[in-house]
PAPA-374770 format. One record per residue (C-alpha): residue number from 1; residue in one letter; x, y, z. Coordinates in Angstrom, 3 decimals, padded with zeros to 6 digits. Example, Ala and Ser with C-alpha at 12.3 -4.5 7.8 and 13.67 -1.06 7.14 Angstrom:
<recs>
REC   num   residuo         c1         c2         c3
REC     1         a    012.300   -004.500    007.800
REC     2         s    013.670   -001.060    007.140
</recs>
This chain:
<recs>
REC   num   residuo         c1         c2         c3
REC     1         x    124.299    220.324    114.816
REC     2         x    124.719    222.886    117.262
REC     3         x    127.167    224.376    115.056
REC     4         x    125.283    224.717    112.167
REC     5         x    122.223    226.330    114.949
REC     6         x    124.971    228.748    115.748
REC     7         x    125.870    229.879    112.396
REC     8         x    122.120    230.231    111.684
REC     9         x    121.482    232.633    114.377
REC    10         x    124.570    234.576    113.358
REC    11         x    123.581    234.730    109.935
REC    12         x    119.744    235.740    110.760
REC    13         x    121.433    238.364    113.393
REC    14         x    123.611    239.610    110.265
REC    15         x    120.829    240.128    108.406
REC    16         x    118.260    241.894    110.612
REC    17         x    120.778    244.358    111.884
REC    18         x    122.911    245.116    108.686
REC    19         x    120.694    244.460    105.864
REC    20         x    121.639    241.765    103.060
REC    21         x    124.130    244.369    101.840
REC    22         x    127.676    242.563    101.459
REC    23         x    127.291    240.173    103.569
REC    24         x    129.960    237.224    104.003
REC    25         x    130.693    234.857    106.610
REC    26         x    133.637    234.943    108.431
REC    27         x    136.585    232.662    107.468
REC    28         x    136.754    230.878    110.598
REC    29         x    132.533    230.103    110.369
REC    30         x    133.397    229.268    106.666
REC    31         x    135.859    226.979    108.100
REC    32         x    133.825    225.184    110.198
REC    33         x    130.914    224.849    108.122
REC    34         x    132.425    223.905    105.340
REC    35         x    134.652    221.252    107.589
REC    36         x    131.420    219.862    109.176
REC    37         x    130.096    219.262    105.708
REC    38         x    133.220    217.480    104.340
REC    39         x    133.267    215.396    107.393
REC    40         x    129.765    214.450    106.780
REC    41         x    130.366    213.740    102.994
REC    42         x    133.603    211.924    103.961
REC    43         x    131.802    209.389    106.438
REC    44         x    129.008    208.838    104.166
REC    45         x    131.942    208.006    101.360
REC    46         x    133.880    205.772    103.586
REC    47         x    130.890    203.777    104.268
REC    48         x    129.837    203.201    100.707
REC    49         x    133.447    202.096    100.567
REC    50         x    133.462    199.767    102.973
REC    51         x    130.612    197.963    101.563
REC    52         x    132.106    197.763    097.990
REC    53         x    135.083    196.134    099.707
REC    54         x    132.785    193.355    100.989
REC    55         x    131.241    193.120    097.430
REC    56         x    135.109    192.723    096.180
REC    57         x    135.813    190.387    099.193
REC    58         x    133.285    188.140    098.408
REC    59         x    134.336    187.948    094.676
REC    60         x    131.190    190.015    093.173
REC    61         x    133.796    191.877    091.039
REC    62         x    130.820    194.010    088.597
REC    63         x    128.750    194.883    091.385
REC    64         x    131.973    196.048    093.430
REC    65         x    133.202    198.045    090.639
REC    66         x    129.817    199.752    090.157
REC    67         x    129.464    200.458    093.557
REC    68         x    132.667    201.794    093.887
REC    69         x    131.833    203.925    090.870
REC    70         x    129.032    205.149    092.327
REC    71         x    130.236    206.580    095.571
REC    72         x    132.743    208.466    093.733
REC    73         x    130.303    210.220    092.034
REC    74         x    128.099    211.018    094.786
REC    75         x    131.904    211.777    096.971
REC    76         x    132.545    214.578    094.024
REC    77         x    128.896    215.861    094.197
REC    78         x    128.726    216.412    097.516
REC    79         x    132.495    218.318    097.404
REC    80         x    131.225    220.151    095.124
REC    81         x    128.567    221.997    096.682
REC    82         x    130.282    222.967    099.708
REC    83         x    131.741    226.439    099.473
REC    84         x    135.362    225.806    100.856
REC    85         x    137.300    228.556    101.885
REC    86         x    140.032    230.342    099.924
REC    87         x    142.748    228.064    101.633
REC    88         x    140.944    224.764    100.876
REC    89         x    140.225    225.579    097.477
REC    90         x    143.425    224.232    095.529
REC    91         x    143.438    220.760    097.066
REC    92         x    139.357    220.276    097.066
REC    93         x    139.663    220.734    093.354
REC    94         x    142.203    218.001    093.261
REC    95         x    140.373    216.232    095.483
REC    96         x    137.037    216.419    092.621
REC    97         x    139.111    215.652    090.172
REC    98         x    141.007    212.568    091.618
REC    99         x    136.762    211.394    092.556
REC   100         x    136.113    211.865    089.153
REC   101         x    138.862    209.873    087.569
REC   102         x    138.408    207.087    089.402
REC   103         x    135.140    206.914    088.959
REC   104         x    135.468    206.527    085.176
REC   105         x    138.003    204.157    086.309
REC   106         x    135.503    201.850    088.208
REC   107         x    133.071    202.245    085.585
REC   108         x    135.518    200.808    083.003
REC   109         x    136.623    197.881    085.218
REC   110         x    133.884    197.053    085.587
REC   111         x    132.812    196.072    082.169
REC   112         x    136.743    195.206    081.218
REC   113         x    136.699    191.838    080.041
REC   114         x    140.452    192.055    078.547
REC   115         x    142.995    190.880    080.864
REC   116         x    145.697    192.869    079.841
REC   117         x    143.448    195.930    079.605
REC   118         x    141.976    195.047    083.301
REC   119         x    145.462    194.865    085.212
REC   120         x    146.278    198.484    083.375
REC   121         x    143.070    199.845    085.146
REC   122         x    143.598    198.322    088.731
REC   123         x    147.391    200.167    087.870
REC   124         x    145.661    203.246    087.114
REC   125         x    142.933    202.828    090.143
REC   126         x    146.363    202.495    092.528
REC   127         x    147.454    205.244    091.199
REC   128         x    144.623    207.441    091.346
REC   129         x    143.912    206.092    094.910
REC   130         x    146.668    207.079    096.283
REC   131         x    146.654    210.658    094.676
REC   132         x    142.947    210.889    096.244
REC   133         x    144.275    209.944    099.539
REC   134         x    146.934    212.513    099.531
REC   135         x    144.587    215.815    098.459
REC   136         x    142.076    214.186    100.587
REC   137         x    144.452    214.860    103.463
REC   138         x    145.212    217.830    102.526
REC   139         x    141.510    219.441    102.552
REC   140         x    141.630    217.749    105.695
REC   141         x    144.431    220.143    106.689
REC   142         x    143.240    223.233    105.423
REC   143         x    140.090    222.968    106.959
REC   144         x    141.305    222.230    110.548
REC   145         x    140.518    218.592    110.589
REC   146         x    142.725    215.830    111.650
REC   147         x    143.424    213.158    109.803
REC   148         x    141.626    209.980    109.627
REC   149         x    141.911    207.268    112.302
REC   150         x    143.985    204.192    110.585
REC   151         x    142.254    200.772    109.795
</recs>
């Protein structure tokens, strides 16, 4: 919080003294804004994760699926609007897109009643998984963040 006070007064400073005229933050306040903000998004996506595991834990499979669904899209909304900078770019598109598959992915497991056509969606929701892990790590990278702390 006092980062985002920081950036505030920097920005209002920017303003008063040079006008609105072409101004742009600096990429190391981009940075860290736009790090704090994925953080936040991240936590809030974990959690809703975490609870759509104890859905699929306690065998409440549609429910779980939705759910799952769910925080996906509100994970890719979120990345969305936060303005990365130039060298998190590239891998927070990924990172959309990966949120985006496998939220169609929930969304049609969830309503799957075909066997065959169910275990070819939790193969495709591996899949995807693991891709979203992988970009996830890498915005984690580009924006100066470490990775996440294991189970």
């Amino acid at each position: 919080m006092l980062g985002l006070l920081r950036a505030i007064t920097f920005l209002t400073a920017a303003l008063v003294l040079g006008g609105c005229q072409h101004l742009s933050l600096p990429t190391a306040l981009q940075q860290r804004l736009a790090a704090e903000r994925y953080q936040a998004a991240a936590e809030r996506y974990d959690q809703e994760l975490r609870a759509a595991n104890a859905e699929l834990a306690r065998g409440n499979l549609l429910p779980a699926f939705a759910s799952l669904a769910s925080a996906e899209h509100a994970f890719s909304a979120e990345l969305r609007a936060i303005p990365f900078p130039d060298s998190a770019q590239e891998p927070a598109r990924r990172l959309i897109a990966d949120s985006e598959r496998l939220e169609a992915l929930y969304r049609q497991t969830a309503i799957q009643t075909d066997a065959d056509k169910l275990a070819e969606l939790l193969k495709a929701i591996g899949e995807a998984r693991r891709a979203s892990s992988a970009d996830a790590l890498q915005v984690r990278a580009a924006l100066g963040l470490p990775a996440p702390a294991g189970p």
